[in-house]
C-alpha positions as CSV (number, residue, x, y, z in Angstrom):
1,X,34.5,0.5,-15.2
2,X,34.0,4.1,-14.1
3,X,31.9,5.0,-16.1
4,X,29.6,1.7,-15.4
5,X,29.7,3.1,-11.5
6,X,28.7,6.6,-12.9
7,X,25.8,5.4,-14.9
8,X,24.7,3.0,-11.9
9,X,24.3,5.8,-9.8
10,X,23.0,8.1,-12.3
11,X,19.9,5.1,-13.0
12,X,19.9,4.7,-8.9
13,X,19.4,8.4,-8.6
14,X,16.3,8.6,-12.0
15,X,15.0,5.9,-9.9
16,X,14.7,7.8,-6.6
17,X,13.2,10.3,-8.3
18,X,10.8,8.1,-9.8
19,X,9.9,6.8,-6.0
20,X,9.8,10.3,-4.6
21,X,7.1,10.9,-7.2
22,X,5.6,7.9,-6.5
23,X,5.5,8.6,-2.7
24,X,4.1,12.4,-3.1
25,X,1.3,10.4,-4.8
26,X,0.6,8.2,-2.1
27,X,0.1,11.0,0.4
28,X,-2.3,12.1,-1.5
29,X,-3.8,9.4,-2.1
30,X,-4.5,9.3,2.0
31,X,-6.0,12.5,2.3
32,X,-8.1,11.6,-0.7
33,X,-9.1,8.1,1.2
34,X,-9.9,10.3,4.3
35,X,-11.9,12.7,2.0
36,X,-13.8,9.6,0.8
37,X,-13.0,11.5,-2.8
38,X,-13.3,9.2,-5.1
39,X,-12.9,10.8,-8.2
40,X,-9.2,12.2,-7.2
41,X,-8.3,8.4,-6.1
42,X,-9.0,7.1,-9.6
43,X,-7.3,10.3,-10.8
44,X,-4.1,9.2,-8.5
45,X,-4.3,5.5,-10.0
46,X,-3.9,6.4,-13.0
47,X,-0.9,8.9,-11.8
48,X,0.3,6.2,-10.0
49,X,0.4,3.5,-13.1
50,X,2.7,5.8,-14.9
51,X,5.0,6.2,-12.3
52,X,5.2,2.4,-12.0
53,X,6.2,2.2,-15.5
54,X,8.6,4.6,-15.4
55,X,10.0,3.0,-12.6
56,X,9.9,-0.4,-14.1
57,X,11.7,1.3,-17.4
58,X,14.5,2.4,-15.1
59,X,14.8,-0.8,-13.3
60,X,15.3,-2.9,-16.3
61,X,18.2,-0.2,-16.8
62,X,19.6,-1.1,-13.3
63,X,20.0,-4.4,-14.2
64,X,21.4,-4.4,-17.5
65,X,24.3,-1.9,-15.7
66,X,24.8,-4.6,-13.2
67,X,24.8,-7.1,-15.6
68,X,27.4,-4.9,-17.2
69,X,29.5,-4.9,-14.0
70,X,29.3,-8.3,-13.4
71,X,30.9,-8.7,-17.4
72,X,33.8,-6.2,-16.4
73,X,34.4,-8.1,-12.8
74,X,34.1,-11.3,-14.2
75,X,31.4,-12.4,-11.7
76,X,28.2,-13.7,-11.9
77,X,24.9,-11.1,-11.8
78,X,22.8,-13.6,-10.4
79,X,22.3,-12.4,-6.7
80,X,24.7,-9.1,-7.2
81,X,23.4,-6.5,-5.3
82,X,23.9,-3.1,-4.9
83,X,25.9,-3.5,-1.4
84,X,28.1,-5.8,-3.0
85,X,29.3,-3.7,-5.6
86,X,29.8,-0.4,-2.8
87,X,31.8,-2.9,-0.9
88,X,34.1,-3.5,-4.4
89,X,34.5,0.0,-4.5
90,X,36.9,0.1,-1.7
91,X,39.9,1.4,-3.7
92,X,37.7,4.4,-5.7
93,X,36.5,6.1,-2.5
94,X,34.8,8.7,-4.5
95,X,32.5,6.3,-6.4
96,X,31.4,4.4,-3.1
97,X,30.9,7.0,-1.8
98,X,28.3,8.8,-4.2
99,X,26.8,5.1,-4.8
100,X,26.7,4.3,-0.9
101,X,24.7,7.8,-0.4
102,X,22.1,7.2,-3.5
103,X,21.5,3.7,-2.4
104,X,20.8,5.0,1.2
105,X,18.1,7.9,-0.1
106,X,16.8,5.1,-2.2
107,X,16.2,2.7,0.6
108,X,14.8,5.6,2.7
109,X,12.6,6.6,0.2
110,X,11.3,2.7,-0.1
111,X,10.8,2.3,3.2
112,X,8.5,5.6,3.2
113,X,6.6,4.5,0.4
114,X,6.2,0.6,2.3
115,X,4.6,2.4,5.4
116,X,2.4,5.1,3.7
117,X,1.1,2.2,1.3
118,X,0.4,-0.3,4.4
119,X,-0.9,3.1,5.8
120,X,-3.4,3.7,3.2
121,X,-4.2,-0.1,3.1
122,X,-5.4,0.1,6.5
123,X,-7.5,3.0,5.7
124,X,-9.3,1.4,2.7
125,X,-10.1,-1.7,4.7
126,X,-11.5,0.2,7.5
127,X,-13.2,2.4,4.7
128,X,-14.7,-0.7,3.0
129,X,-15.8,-2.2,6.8
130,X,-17.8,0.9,7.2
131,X,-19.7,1.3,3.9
132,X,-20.4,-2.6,4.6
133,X,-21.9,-1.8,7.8
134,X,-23.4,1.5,6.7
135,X,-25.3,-1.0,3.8
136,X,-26.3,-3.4,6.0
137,X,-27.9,-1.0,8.7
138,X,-29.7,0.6,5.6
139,X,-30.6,-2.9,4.3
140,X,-31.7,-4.1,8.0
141,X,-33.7,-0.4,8.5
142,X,-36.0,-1.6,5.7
143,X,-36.7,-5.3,6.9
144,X,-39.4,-5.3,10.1
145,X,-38.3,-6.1,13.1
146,X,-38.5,-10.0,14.0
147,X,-38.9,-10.3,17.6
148,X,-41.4,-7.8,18.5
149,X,-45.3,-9.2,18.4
150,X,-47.2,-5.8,18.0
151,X,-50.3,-7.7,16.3
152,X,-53.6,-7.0,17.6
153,X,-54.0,-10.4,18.5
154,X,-50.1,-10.3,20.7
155,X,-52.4,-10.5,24.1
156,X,-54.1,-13.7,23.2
157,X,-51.0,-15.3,21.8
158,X,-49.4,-14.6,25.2
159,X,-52.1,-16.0,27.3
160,X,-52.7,-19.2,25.1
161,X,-48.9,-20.0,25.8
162,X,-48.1,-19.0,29.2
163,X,-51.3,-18.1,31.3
164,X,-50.1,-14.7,31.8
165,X,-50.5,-15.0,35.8
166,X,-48.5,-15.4,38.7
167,X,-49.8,-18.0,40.8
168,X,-48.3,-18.2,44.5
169,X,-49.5,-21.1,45.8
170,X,-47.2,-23.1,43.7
């Protein structure tokens, strides 16, 4: 069973490292969305992909460990979570320990990640808005102006339609 724990917290700790990468990324990625640099965006995408698979490669390893656990306990894996098994670790202080403090950086480093991402997803809508309206004024620049009669003939058109005088007596 130790050496389940150890290997749990050494996959909880590969992914960490994984996120931290995947969180350096993402700060770049905002000064690049502020730059309006495209070419280093698609270059962080494709950065970005390969720290997802990594991560995904290391997740699948988290849950064959738990899986693992849950064989050794005798418990089921559906719904075990990480809290769950630092709570069983009461009696190896040690363990819960270690597994309590890499399941906190990995939640801090999560949360990061979440705000930085709806961060940068704020940014890229309000990127998006603007080149929208930047297209439109540059689409609307070209067309002639619709309520403006400049014509030679505007003079006439207003006196056929309203007289063009004041009349007093009315």
């Amino acid at each position: 069973m130790a050496s389940l724990i150890e290997t749990l917290i050494d996959v909880l700790e590969q992914e960490n490292t994984e996120y931290e990468a995947l969180l350096n990324l993402s700060k770049d990625k905002t000064s690049a969305i502020v730059r309006g640099d495209v070419e280093k965006l698609q270059d962080l995408l494709v950065q970005e992909q390969g720290c997802i698979d990594k991560i995904n490669k290391t997740e699948e390893k988290r849950i064959e460990n738990v899986k693992d656990i849950c064989n050794v306990l005798n418990l089921p894996d559906k719904g075990m979570k990480i809290d769950m098994i630092i709570e069983m670790l009461s009696k190896q202080p040690k363990e819960q320990g270690r597994l309590r403090d890499v399941h906190l950086r990995l939640k801090r480093t999560l949360d990061q990640l979440m705000k930085i991402n709806d961060n940068n997803k704020v940014l890229l809508k309000e990127s998006m808005e603007m080149i929208e309206f930047e297209l439109n004024l540059a689409k609307n620049s070209v067309v002639a102006p619709q309520t403006g009669n400049y014509s030679r003939g505007a003079y006439e058109q207003t006196n056929i339609a309203g007289g063009g005088s004041f009349d007093a007596k009315q």
